[in-house]
PAROVO-133568 format. One record per residue (C-alpha): residue in three letters; x, y negated, z negated. Coordinates in Angstrom, 3 decimals. Layout:
{node 'ALA', {X, Y, Z}} ...
end
This chain:
{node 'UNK', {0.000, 0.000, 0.000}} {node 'UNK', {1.453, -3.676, 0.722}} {node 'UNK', {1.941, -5.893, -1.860}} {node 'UNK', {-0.983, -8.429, -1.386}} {node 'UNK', {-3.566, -5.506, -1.347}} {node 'UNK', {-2.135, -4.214, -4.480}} {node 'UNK', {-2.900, -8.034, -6.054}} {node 'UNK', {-6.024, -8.210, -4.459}} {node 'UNK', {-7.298, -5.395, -6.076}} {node 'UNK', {-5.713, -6.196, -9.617}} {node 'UNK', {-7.428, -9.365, -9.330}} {node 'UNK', {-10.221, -8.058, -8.501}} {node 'UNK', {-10.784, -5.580, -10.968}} {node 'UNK', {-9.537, -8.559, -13.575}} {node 'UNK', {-12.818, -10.995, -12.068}} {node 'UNK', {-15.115, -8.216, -12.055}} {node 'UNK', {-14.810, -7.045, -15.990}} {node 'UNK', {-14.897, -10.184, -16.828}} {node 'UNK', {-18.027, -11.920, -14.666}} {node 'UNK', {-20.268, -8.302, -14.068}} {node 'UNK', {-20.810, -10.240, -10.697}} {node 'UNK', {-19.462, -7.740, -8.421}} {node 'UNK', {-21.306, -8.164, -5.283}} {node 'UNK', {-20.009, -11.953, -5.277}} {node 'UNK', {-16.252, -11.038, -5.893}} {node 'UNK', {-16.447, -8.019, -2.816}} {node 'UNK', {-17.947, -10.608, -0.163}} {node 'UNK', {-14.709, -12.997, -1.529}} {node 'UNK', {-12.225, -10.356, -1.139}} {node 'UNK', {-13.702, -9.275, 1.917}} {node 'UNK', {-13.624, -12.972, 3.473}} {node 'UNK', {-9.870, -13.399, 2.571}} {node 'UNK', {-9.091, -10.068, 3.816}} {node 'UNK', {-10.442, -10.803, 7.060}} {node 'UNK', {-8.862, -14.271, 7.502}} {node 'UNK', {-5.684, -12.450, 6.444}} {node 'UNK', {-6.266, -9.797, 9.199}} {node 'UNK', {-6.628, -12.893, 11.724}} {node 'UNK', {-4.044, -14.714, 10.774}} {node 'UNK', {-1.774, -11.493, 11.314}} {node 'UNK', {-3.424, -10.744, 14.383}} {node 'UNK', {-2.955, -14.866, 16.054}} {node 'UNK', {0.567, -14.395, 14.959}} {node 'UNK', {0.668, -11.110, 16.846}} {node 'UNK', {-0.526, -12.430, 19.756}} {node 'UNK', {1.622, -15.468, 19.449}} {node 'UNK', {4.548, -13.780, 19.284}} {node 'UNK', {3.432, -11.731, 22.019}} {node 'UNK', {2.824, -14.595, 24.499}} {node 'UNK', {6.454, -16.156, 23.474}} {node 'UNK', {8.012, -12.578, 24.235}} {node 'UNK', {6.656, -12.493, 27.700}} {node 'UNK', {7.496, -16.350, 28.676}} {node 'UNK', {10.959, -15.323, 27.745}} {node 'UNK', {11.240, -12.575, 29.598}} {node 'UNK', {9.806, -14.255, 32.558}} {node 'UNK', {12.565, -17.260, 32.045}} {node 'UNK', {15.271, -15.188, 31.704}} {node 'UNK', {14.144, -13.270, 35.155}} {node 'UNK', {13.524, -16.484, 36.635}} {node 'UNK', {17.183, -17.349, 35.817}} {node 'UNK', {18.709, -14.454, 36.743}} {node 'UNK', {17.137, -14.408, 40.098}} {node 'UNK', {18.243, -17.525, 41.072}} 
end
């Protein structure tokens, strides 16, 4: 398990023995696991799109 998960949960399980309100604190942790997930996932792509400009630059250059 990563880290963040691991604190997630512990923080979770902190909230819900202390509020009872567990249906709340699932729909949070839910929410911030998603906009983790997308974060990850525009970096991904990001990172993707750089890759394959470089590789086209450096083809470009070594064509010429």
């Amino acid at each position: 398990m990563d880290q963040g998960l691991i604190a997630e949960q512990s923080i979770f399980y902190d909230m819900v023995h202390q509020s009872g309100s567990a249906s709340t604190l699932i729909k949070d942790a839910n929410s911030a696991r998603e906009k983790r997930l997308k974060t990850a996932q525009a970096k991904d792509e990001g990172m993707g799109a750089n890759r394959m400009w470089s590789i086209i630059e450096n083809s470009t250059i070594e064509s010429r």
